[in-house]
C-alpha positions as CSV (number, residue, x, y, z in Angstrom):
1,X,-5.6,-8.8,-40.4
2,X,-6.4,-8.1,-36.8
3,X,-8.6,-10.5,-34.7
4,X,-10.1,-10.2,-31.8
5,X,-8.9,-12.1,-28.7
6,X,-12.8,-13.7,-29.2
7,X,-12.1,-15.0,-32.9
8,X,-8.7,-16.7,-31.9
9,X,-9.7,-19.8,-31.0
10,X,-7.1,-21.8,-30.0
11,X,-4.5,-21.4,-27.3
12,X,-0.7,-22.3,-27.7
13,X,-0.1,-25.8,-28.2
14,X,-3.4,-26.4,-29.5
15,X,-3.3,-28.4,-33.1
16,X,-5.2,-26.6,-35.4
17,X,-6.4,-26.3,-39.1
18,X,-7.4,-23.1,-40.3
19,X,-8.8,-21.5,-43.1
20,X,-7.7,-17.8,-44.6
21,X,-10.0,-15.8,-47.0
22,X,-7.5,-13.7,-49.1
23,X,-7.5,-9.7,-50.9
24,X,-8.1,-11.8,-54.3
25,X,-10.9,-14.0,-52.9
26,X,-9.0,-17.1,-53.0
27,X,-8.9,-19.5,-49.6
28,X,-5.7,-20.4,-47.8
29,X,-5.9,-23.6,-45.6
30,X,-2.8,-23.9,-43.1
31,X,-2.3,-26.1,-40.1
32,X,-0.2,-25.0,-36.6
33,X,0.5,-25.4,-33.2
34,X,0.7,-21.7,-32.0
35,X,-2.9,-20.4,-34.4
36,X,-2.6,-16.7,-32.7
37,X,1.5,-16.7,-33.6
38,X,0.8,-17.6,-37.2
39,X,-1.7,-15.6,-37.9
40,X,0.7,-13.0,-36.6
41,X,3.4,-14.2,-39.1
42,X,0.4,-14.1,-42.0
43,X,-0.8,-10.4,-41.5
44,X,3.4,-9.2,-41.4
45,X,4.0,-11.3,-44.7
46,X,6.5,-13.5,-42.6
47,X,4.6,-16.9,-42.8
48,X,4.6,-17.8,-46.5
49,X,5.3,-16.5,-49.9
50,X,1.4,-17.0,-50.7
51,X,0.3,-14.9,-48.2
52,X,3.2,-12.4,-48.2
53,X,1.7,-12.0,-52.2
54,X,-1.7,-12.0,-51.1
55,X,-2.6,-11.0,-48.0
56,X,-5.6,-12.7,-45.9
57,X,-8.4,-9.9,-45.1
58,X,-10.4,-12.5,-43.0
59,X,-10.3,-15.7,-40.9
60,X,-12.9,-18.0,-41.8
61,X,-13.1,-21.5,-39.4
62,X,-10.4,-23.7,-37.4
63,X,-10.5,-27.4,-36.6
64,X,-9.2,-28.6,-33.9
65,X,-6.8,-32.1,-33.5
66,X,-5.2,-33.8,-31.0
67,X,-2.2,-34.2,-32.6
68,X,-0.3,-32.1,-35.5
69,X,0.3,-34.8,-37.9
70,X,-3.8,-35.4,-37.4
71,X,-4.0,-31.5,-38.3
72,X,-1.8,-32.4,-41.3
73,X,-3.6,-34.9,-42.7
74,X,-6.8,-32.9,-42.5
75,X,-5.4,-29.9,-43.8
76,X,-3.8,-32.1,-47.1
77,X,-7.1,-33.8,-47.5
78,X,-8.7,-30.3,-47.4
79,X,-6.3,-29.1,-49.8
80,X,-7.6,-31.5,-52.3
81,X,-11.1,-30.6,-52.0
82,X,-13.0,-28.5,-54.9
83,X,-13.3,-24.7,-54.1
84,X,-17.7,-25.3,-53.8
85,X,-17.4,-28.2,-51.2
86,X,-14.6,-25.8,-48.9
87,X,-16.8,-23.0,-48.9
88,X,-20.3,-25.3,-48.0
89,X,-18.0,-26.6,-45.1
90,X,-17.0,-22.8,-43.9
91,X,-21.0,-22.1,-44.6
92,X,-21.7,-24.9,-42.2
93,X,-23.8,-26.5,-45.0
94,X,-23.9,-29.5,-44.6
95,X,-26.4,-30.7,-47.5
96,X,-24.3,-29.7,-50.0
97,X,-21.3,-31.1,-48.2
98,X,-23.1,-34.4,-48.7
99,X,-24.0,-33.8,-52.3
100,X,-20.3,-32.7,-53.2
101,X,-18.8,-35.7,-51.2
102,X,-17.5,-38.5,-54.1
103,X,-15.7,-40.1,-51.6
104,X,-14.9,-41.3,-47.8
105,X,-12.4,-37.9,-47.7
């Protein structure tokens, strides 16, 4: 998975959440300080044993925090979201985000 200096959106240093669209169709959520090194370590296989299995093809959105255990937290509340309400926030859609939200998460 090659990107484009353009698509890489944060610089070193830079807290990020990020979401992965993999060959099977599933979504990966990760969080990092160093995006453009661990996307690196994704497309070799050498970041995780879920993407070493199945390999990202695309890279879908990244939110940027302040702080990496802010990243953290956002990336384990995303984590718990349904697969509908993470792909209407990648979409941008934020009407069904609002219907699919049960709660202040």
């Amino acid at each position: 998975m090659a990107l484009s200096k353009d698509q890489r959106p944060a610089s070193k240093g830079t807290c990020v959440v990020y979401f992965l669209r993999l060959r099977s169709g599933s979504l990966y959520i990760g969080a990092s300080v160093d995006l453009e090194q661990r996307l690196d370590d994704h497309a070799s296989g050498h970041a995780c044993r879920t993407t070493q299995q199945d390999t990202p093809v695309s890279f879908l959105r990244s939110e940027i925090y302040l702080t990496f255990s802010e990243a953290r937290r956002r990336e384990a509340q995303l984590k718990r979201w349904s697969r509908t309400k993470k792909e209407a926030l990648i979409r941008r859609d934020l009407h069904t985000l609002k219907t699919l939200s049960r709660s202040r998460d």
